[in-house]
Biotite code that builds the C-alpha atoms (Angstrom):
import biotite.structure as struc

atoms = struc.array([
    struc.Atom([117.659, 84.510, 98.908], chain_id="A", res_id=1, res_name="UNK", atom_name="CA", element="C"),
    struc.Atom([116.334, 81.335, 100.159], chain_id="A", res_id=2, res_name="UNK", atom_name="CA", element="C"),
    struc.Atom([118.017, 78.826, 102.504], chain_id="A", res_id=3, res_name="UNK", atom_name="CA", element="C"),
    struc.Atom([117.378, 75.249, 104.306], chain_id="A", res_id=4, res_name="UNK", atom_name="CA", element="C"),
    struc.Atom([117.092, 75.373, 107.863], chain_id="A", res_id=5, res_name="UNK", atom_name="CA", element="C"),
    struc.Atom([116.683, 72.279, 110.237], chain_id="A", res_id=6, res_name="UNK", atom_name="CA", element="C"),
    struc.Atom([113.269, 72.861, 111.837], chain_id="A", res_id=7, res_name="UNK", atom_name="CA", element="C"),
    struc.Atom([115.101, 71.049, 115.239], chain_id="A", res_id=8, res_name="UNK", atom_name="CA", element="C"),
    struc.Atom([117.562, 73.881, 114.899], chain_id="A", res_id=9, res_name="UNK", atom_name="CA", element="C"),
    struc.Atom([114.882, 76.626, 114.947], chain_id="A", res_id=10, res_name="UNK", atom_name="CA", element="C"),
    struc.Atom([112.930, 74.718, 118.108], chain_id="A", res_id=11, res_name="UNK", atom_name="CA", element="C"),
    struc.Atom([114.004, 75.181, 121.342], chain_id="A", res_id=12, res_name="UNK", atom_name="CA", element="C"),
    struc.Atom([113.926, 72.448, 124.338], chain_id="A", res_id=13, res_name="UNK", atom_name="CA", element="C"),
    struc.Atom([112.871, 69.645, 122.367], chain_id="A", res_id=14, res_name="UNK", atom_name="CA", element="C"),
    struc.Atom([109.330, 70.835, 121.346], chain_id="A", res_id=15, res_name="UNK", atom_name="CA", element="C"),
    struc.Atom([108.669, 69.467, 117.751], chain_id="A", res_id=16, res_name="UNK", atom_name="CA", element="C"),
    struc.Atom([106.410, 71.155, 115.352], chain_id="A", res_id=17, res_name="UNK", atom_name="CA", element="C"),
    struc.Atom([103.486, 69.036, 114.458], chain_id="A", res_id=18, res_name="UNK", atom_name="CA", element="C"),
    struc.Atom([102.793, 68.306, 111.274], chain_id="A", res_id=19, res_name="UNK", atom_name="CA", element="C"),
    struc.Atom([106.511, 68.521, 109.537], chain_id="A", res_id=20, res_name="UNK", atom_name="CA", element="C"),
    struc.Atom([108.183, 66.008, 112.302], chain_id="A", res_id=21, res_name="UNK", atom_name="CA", element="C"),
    struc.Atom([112.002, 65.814, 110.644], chain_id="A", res_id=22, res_name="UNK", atom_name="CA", element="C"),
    struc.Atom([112.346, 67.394, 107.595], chain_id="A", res_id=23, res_name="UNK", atom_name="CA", element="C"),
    struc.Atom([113.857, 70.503, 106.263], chain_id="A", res_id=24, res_name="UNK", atom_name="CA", element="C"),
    struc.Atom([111.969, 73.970, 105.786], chain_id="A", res_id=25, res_name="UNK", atom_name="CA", element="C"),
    struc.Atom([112.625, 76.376, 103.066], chain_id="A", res_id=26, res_name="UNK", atom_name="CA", element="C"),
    struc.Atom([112.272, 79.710, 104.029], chain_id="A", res_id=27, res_name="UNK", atom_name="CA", element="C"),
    struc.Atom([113.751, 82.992, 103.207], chain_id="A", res_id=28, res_name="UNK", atom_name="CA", element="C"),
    struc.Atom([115.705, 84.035, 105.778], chain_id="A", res_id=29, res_name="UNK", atom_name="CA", element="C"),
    struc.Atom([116.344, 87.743, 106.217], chain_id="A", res_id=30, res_name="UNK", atom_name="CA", element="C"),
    struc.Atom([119.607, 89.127, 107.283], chain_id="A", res_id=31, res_name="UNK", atom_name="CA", element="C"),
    struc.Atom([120.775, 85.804, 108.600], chain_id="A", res_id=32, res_name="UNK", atom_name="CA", element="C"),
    struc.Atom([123.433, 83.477, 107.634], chain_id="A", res_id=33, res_name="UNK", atom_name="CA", element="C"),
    struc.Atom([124.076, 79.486, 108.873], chain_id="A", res_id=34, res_name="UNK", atom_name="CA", element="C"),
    struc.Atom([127.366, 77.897, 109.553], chain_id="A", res_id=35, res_name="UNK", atom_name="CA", element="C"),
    struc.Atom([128.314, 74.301, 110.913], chain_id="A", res_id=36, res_name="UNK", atom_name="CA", element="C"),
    struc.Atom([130.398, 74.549, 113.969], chain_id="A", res_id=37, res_name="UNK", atom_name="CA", element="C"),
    struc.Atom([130.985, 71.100, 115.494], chain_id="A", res_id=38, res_name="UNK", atom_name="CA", element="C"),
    struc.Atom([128.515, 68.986, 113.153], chain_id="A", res_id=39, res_name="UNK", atom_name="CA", element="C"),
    struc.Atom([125.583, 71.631, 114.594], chain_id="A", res_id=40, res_name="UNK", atom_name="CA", element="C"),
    struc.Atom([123.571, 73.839, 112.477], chain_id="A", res_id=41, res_name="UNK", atom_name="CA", element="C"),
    struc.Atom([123.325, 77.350, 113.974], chain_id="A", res_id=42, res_name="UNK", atom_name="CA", element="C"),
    struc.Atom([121.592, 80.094, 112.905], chain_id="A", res_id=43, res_name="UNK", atom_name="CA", element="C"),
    struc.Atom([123.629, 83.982, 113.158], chain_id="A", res_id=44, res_name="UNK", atom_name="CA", element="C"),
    struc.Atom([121.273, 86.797, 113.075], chain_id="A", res_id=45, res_name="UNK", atom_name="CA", element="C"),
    struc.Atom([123.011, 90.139, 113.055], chain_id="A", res_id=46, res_name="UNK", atom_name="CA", element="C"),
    struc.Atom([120.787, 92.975, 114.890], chain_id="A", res_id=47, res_name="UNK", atom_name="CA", element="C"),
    struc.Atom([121.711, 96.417, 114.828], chain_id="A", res_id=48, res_name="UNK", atom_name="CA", element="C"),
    struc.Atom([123.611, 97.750, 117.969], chain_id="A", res_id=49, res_name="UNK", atom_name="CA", element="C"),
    struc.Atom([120.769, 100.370, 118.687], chain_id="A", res_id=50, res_name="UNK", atom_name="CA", element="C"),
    struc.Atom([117.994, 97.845, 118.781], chain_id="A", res_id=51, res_name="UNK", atom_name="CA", element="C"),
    struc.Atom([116.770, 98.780, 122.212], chain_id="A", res_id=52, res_name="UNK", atom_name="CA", element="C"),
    struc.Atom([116.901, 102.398, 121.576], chain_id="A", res_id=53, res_name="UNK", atom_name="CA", element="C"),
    struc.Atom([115.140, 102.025, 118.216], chain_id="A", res_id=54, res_name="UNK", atom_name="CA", element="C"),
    struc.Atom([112.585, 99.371, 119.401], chain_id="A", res_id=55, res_name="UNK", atom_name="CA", element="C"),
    struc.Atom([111.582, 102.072, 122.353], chain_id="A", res_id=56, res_name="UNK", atom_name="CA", element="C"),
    struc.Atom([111.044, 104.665, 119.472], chain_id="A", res_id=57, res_name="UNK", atom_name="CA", element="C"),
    struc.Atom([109.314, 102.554, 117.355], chain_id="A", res_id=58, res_name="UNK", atom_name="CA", element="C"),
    struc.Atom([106.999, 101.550, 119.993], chain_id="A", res_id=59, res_name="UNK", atom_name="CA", element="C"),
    struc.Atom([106.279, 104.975, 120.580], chain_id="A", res_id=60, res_name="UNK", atom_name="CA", element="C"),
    struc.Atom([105.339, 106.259, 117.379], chain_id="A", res_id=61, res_name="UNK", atom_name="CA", element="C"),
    struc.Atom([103.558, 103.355, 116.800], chain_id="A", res_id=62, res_name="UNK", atom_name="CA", element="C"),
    struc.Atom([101.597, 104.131, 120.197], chain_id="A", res_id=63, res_name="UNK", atom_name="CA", element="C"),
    struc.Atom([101.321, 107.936, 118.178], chain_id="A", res_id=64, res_name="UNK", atom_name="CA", element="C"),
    struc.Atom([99.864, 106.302, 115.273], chain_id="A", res_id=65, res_name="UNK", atom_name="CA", element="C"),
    struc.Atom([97.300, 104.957, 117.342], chain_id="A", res_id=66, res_name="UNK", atom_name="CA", element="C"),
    struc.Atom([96.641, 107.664, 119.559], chain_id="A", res_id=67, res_name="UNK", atom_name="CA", element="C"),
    struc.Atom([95.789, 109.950, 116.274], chain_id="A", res_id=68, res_name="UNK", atom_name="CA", element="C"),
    struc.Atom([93.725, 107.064, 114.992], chain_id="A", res_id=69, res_name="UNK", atom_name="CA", element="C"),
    struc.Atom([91.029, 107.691, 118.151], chain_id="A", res_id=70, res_name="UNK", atom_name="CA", element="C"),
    struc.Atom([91.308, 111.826, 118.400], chain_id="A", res_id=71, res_name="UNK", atom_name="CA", element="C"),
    struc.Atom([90.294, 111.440, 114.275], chain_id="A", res_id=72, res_name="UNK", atom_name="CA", element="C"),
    struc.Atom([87.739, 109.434, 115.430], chain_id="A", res_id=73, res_name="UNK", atom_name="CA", element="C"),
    struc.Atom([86.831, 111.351, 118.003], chain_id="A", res_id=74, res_name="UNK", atom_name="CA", element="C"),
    struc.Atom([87.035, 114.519, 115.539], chain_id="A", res_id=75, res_name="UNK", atom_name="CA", element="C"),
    struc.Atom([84.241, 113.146, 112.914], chain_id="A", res_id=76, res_name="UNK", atom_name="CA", element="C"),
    struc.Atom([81.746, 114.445, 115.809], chain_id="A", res_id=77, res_name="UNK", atom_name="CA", element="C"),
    struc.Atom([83.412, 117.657, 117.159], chain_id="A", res_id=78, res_name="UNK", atom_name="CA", element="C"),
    struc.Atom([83.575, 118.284, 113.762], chain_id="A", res_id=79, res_name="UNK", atom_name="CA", element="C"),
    struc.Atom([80.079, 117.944, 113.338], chain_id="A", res_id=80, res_name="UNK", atom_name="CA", element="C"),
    struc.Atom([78.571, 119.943, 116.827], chain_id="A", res_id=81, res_name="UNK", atom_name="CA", element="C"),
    struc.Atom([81.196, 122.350, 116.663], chain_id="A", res_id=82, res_name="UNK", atom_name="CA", element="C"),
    struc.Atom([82.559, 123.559, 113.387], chain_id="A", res_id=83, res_name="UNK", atom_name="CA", element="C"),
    struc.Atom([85.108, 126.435, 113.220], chain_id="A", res_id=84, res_name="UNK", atom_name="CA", element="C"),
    struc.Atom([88.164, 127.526, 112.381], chain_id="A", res_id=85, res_name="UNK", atom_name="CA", element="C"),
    struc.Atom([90.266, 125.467, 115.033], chain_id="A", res_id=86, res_name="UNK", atom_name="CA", element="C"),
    struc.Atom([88.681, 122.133, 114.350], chain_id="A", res_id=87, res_name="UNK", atom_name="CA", element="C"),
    struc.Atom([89.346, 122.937, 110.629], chain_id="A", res_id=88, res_name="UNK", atom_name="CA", element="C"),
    struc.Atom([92.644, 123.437, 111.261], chain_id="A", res_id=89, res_name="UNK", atom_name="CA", element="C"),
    struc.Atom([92.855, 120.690, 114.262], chain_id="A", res_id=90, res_name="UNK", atom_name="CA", element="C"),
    struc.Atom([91.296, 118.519, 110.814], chain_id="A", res_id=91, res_name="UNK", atom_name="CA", element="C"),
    struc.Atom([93.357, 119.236, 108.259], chain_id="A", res_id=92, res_name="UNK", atom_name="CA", element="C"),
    struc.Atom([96.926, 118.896, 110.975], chain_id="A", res_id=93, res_name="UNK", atom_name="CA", element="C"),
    struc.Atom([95.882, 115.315, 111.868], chain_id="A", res_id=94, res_name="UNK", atom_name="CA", element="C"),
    struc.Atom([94.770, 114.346, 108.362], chain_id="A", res_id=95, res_name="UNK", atom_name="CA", element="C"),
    struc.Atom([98.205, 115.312, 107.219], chain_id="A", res_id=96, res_name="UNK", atom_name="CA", element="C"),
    struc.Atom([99.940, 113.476, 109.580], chain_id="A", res_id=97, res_name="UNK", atom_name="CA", element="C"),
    struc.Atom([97.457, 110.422, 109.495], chain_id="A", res_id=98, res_name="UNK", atom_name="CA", element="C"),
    struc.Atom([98.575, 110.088, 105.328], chain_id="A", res_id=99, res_name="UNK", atom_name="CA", element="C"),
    struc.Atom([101.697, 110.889, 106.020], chain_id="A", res_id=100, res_name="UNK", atom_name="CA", element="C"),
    struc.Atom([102.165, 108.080, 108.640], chain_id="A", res_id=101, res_name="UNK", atom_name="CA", element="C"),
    struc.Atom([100.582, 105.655, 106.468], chain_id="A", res_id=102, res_name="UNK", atom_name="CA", element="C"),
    struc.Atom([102.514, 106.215, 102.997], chain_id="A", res_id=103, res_name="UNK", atom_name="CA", element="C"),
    struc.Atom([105.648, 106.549, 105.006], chain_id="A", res_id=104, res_name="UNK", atom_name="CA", element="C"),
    struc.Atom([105.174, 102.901, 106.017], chain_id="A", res_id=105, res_name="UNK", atom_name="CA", element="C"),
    struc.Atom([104.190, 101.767, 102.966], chain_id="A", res_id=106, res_name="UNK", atom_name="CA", element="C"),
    struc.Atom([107.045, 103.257, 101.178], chain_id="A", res_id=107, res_name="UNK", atom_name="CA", element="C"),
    struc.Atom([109.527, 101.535, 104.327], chain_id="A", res_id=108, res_name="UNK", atom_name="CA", element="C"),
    struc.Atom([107.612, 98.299, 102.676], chain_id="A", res_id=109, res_name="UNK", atom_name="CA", element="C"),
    struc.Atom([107.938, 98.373, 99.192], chain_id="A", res_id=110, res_name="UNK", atom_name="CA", element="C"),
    struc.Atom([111.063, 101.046, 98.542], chain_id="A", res_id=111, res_name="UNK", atom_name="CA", element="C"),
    struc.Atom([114.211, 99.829, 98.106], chain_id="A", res_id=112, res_name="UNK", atom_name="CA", element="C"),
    struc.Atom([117.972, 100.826, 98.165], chain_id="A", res_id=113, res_name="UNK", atom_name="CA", element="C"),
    struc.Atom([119.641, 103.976, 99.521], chain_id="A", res_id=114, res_name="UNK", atom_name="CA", element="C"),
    struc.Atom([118.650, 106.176, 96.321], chain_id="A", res_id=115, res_name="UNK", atom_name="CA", element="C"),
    struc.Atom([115.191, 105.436, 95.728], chain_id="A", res_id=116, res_name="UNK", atom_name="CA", element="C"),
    struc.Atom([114.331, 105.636, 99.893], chain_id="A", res_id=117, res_name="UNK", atom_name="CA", element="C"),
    struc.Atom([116.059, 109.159, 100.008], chain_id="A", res_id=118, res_name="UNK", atom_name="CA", element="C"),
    struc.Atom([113.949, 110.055, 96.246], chain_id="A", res_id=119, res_name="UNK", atom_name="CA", element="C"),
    struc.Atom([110.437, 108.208, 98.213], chain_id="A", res_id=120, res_name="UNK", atom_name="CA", element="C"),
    struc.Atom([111.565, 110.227, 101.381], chain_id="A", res_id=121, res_name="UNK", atom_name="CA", element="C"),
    struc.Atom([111.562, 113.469, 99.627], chain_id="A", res_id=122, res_name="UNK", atom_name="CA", element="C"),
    struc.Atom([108.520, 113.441, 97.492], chain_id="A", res_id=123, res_name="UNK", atom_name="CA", element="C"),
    struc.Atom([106.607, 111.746, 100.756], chain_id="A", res_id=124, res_name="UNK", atom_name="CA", element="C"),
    struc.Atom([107.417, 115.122, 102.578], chain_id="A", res_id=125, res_name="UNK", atom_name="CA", element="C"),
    struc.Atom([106.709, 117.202, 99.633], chain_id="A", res_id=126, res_name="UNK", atom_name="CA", element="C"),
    struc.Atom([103.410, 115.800, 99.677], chain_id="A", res_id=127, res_name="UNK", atom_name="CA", element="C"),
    struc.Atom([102.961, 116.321, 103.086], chain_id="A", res_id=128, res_name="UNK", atom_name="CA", element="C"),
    struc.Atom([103.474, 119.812, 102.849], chain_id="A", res_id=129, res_name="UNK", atom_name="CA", element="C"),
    struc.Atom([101.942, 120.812, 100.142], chain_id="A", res_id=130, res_name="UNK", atom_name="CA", element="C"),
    struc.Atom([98.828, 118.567, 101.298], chain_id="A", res_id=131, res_name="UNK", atom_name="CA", element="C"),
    struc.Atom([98.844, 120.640, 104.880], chain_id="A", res_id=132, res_name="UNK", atom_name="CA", element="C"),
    struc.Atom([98.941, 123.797, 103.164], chain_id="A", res_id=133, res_name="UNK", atom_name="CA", element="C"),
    struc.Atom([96.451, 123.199, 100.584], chain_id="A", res_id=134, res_name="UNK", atom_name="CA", element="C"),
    struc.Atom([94.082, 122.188, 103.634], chain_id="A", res_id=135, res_name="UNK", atom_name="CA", element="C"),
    struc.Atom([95.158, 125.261, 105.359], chain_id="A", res_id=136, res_name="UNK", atom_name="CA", element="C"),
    struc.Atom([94.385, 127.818, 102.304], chain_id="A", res_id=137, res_name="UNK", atom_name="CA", element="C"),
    struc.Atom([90.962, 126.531, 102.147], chain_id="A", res_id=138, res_name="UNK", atom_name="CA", element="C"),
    struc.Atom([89.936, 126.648, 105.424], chain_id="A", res_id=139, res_name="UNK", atom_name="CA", element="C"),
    struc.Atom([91.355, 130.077, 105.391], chain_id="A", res_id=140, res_name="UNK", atom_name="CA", element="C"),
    struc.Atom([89.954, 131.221, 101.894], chain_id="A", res_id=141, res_name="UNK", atom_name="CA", element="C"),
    struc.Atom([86.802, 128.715, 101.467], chain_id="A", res_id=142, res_name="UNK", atom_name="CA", element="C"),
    struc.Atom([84.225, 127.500, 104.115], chain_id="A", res_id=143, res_name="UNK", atom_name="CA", element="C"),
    struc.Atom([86.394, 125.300, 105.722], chain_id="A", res_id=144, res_name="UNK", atom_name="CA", element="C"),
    struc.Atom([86.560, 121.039, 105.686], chain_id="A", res_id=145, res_name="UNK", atom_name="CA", element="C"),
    struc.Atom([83.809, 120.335, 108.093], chain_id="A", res_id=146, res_name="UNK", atom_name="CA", element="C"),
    struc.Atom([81.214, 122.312, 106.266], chain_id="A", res_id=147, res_name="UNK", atom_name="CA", element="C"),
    struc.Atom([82.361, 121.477, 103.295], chain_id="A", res_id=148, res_name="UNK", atom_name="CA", element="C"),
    struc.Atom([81.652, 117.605, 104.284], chain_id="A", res_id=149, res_name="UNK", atom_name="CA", element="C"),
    struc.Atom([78.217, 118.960, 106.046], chain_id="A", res_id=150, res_name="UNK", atom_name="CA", element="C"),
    struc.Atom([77.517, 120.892, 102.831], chain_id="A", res_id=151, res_name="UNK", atom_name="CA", element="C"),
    struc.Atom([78.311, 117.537, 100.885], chain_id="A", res_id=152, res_name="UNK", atom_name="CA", element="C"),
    struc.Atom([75.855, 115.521, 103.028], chain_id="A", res_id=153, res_name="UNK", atom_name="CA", element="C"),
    struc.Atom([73.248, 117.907, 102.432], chain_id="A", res_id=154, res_name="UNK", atom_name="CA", element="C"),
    struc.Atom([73.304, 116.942, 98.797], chain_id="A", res_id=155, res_name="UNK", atom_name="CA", element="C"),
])
């Protein structure tokens, strides 16, 4: 959906963009909608009612996402000093979540409509899971992840 917008209309106080001085812009607008009301071009944009509740959460797990960036960076070298069984397990937890962070934003990118989100949704967790405990049985039935990577830079 594509639409012609009055660059004046999107600039506030007078400030003019500088290199397209007067003419219209095509862009796709999302979730808006323009209507003249008095010979003036206005731009609607509906937001949902629980923006500031859901902007607070988003900045939070997006705060998470980051804070779990640095402890698995912070992990390569515990990893290394001190392996055992609850850095394995610390490992394989934070991996999990790390992949399951990053599909689950790519599939809020590129997944559309209610059915295939809920289908995307369901196999992302299914993944999840089975990812965790497939990490979990081998650091419980094989050597464990960090000396399985140590016994893979040996080679």
């Amino acid at each position: 959906m594509a639409s012609f917008v009055r660059l004046s209309s999107v600039c506030h106080r007078g400030v003019k963009p500088l290199f397209a001085r007067n003419t219209f812009l095509a862009r796709e607008l999302f979730a808006c909608r323009t209507f003249r009301e008095k010979d003036s071009m206005q731009v609607q944009v509906h937001a949902s009612s629980h923006s500031a509740a859901s902007s607070k959460a988003a900045s939070l797990h997006w705060t998470g996402e980051r804070l779990l960036s640095v402890l698995l960076l912070g992990m390569v070298p515990a990893a290394y000093m001190y392996p055992g069984p609850v850095v394995d397990y610390t490992v394989a937890a934070a991996l999990t979540l790390h992949g399951h962070w990053g599909i689950g934003q790519i599939l809020t990118d590129y997944v559309h409509g209610e059915t295939k989100i809920k289908l995307a949704n369901a196999g992302l967790y299914t993944l999840s899971m089975v990812t965790f405990a497939g990490l979990c049985y081998f650091n419980y039935k094989d050597v464990g992840i960090c000396k399985a990577i140590a016994m893979l830079w040996r080679i």
